[in-house]
N, C-alpha and C positions, 0 to 999 in steps of 0.2 A: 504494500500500500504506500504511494507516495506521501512523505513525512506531512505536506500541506492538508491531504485530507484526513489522515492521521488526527492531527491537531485540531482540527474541526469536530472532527468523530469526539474525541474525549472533551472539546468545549460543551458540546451538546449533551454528555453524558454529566457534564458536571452541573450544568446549569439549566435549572429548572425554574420558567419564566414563573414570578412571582403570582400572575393570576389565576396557577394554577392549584393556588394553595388557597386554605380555608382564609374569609376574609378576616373573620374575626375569630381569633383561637379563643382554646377554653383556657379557664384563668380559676384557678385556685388560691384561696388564700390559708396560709397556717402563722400559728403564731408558736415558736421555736423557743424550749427553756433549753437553759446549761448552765450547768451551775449559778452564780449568780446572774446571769444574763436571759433578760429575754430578747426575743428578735422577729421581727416584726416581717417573716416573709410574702412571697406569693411565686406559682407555679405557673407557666404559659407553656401550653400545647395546641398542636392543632389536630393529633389524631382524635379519631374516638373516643375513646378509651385511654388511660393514662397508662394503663399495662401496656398499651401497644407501640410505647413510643423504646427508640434502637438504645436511648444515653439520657444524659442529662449535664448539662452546665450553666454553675453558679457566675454570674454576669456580677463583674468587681467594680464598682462604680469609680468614679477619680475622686478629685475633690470637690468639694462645697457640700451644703446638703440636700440636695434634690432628695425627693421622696422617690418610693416606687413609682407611682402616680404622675409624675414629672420627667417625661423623655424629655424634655429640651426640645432640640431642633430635630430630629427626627433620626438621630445616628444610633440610639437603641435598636428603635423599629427596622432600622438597615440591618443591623448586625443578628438581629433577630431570626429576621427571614431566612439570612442564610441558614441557620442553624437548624430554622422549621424542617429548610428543603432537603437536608439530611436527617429528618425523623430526631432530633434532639427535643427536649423539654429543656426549657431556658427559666432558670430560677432569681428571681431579684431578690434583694435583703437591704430595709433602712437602715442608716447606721446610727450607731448610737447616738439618741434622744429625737430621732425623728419617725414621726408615725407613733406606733406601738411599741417603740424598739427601748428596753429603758439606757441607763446612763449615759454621760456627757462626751457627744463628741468631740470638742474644744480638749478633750486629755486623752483622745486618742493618738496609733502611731503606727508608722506599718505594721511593725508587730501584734499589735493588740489588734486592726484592721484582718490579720491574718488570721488568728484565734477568732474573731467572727463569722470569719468567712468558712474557718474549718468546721465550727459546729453546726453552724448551717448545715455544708456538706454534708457531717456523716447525719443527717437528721434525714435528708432525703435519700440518703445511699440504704440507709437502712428501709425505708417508708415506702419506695419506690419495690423494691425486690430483694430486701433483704443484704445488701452485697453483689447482687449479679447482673447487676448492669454499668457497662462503660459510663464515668463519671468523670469531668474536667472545672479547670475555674478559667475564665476568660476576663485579661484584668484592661482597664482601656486608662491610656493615661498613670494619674496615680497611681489607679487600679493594677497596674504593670509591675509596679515594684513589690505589693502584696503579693500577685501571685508567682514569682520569684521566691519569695518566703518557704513558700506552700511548696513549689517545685522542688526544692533542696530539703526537704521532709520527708519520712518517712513516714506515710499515713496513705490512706485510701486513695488517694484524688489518681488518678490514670494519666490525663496529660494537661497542658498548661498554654494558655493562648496570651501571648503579650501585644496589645496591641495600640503602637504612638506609646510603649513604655521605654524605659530606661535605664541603660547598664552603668548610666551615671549618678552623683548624686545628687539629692533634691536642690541644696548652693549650685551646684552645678548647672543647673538645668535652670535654677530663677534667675542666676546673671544671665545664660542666654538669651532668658523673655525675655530680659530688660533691655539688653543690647537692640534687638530686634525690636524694640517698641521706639527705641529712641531713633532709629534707622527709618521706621515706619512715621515716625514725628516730625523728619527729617530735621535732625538733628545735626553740627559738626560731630567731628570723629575727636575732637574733645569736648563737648558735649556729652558725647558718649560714654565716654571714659568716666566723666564727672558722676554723670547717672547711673554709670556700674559698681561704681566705687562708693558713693551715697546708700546705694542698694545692700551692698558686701556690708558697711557697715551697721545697716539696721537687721539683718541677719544675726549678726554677730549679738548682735543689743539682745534681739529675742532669743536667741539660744544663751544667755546668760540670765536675761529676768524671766523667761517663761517657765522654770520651777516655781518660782517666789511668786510672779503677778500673772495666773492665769485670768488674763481678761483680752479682745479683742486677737485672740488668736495664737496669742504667745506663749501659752504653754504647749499650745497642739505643735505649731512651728518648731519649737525647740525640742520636742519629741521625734520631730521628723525628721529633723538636721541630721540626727545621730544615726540616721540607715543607712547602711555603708553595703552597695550592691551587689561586691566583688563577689563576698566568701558565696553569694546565694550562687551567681552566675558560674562559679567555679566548680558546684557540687550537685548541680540537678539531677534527679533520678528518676524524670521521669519528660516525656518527650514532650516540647515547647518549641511553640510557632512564634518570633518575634518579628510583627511586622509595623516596619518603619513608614510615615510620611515624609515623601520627596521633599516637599514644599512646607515642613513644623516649622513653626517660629516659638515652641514649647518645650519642645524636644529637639536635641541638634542629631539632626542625621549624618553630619563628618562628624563629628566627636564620636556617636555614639559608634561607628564604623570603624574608629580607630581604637577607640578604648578594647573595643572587642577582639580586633586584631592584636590589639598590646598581651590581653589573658591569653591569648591563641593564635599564639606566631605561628604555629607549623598547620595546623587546621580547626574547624569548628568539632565542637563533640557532638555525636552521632546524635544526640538525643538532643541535640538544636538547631533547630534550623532559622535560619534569618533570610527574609524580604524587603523588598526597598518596593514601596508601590508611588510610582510616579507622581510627578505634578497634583498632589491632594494634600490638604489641610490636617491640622490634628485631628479634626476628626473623618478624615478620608474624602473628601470631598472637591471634587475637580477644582485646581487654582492654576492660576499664573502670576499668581504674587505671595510673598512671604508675609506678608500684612494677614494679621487673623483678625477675622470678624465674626465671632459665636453665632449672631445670628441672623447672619445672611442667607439665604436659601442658595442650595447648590446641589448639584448632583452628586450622588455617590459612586465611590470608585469599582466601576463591576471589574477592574487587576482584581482590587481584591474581594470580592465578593469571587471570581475565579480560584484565585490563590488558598483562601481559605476552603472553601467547596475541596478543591483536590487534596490539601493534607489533610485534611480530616477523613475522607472517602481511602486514601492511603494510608491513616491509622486506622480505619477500619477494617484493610484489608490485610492489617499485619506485618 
């Protein structure tokens, strides 16, 4: 078979136009104890029957506190679908203090982010079939560096979707917004400097008073200063998709390309795979500028709606 219709054959096999799917999935809500914690979930399927679906993966939110209830601009319901069109049940979870969900997320931290995400999990690993169905976390953004956590654990979770996350650190990644914002400001290139160096130091202020004055963000910030990506990215155990936007102004796609190459000068570990999906925004979304605008309307990127679709269809298939 000629490679060109090759490539077609398997586009087609991966990609299942969205209208052919239920318009409005079934939606379940559970509310989740663990030890001291409750958590305030909901389940989205579009089979029948909740038995009948192939998997399940817990959807890691980034930051701010958006409820379940709150997709934003509509990059959930993107990421969603594809998951539908490989038979997945796509599980949300509020973070702490929002919804039904108890304690304060202002004292949260990836760690702690990750321990919620974990009890979730086994809540539905167990609820769903006991254990016997393929189960994943898919983290977006912040979301990214949690399930990194999760990856380098040993516990249930089967495989691990990173996606617009980060093998750098969180300092790392808010001097790049800010460069980029100032860029976008159109700012001089000392200017810029000015506003990076202004930035560095109000990091540094909140990772020093945010034990003592949790108020306006700064105990959470200085919580999450302290996650250091490497040892996660160095030990995963289990098979993670990280895919990068061409065009982040959140996330540096050279940094984080070189950082990775720096852990993994001779090659990647089999059990990672990384993609570069062109020309789209943090959150996937066709661009041709480095300028982010949350909530602009734009198309989603079907790279990745492909690219996802086929690792997942080839972790299924062993």
């Amino acid at each position: 078979m000629p490679r060109s219709i090759a490539r077609l054959v398997l586009f087609i096999s991966l990609y299942v136009p969205t209208f052919l799917l239920a318009n409005d999935p079934n939606v379940r809500n559970f509310i989740v104890h663990s030890d001291k914690q409750v958590y305030d979930t909901q389940i989205r399927y579009i089979t029948d029957n909740l038995v009948d679906v192939s998997g399940f993966i817990v959807f890691v939110q980034g930051s701010g506190s958006m409820s379940i209830s709150d997709n934003g601009v509509g990059f959930d319901q993107f990421i969603e679908q594809i998951l539908f069109e490989q038979n997945y049940a796509v599980v949300y979870q509020n973070k702490r203090g929002v919804g039904q969900s108890n304690g304060n997320r202002q004292r949260s931290s990836i760690e702690s982010r990750a321990e919620d995400v974990l009890a979730v999990f086994n809540f539905y690993d167990q609820y769903l079939a006991k254990g016997n169905l393929p189960g994943g976390v898919l983290g977006h953004s912040q979301g990214g560096w949690v399930v990194q956590v999760l990856a380098a654990q040993n516990n249930k979770i089967d495989f691990a979707i990173n996606l617009a996350g980060s093998v750098q650190t969180i300092e790392q990644e808010d001097l790049y917004r800010t460069a980029v914002d100032g860029v976008c400001e159109g700012l001089t290139e000392k200017q810029i400097t000015k506003k990076v160096n202004k930035r560095k130091r109000s990091l540094r202020r909140m990772g020093l008073i945010g034990p003592f004055f949790p108020f306006m963000d700064n105990q959470m910030m200085a919580n999450m200063l302290k996650y250091q990506p490497e040892p996660q990215i160095r030990n995963i155990k289990i098979p993670m998709l990280m895919a990068f936007a061409g065009s982040d102004s959140i996330v540096s796609l050279e940094d984080n390309l070189a950082r990775l190459y720096t852990l993994f000068p001779e090659r990647m570990p089999d059990l990672l795979q990384t993609v570069v999906i062109d020309h789209t925004d943090h959150l996937f979304r066709l661009t041709n500028t480095l300028c982010f605008d949350y909530f602009r309307h734009g198309e989603f990127s079907e790279q990745l709606h492909f690219e996802l679709s086929r690792w997942l269809q080839n972790l299924a298939a062993g």
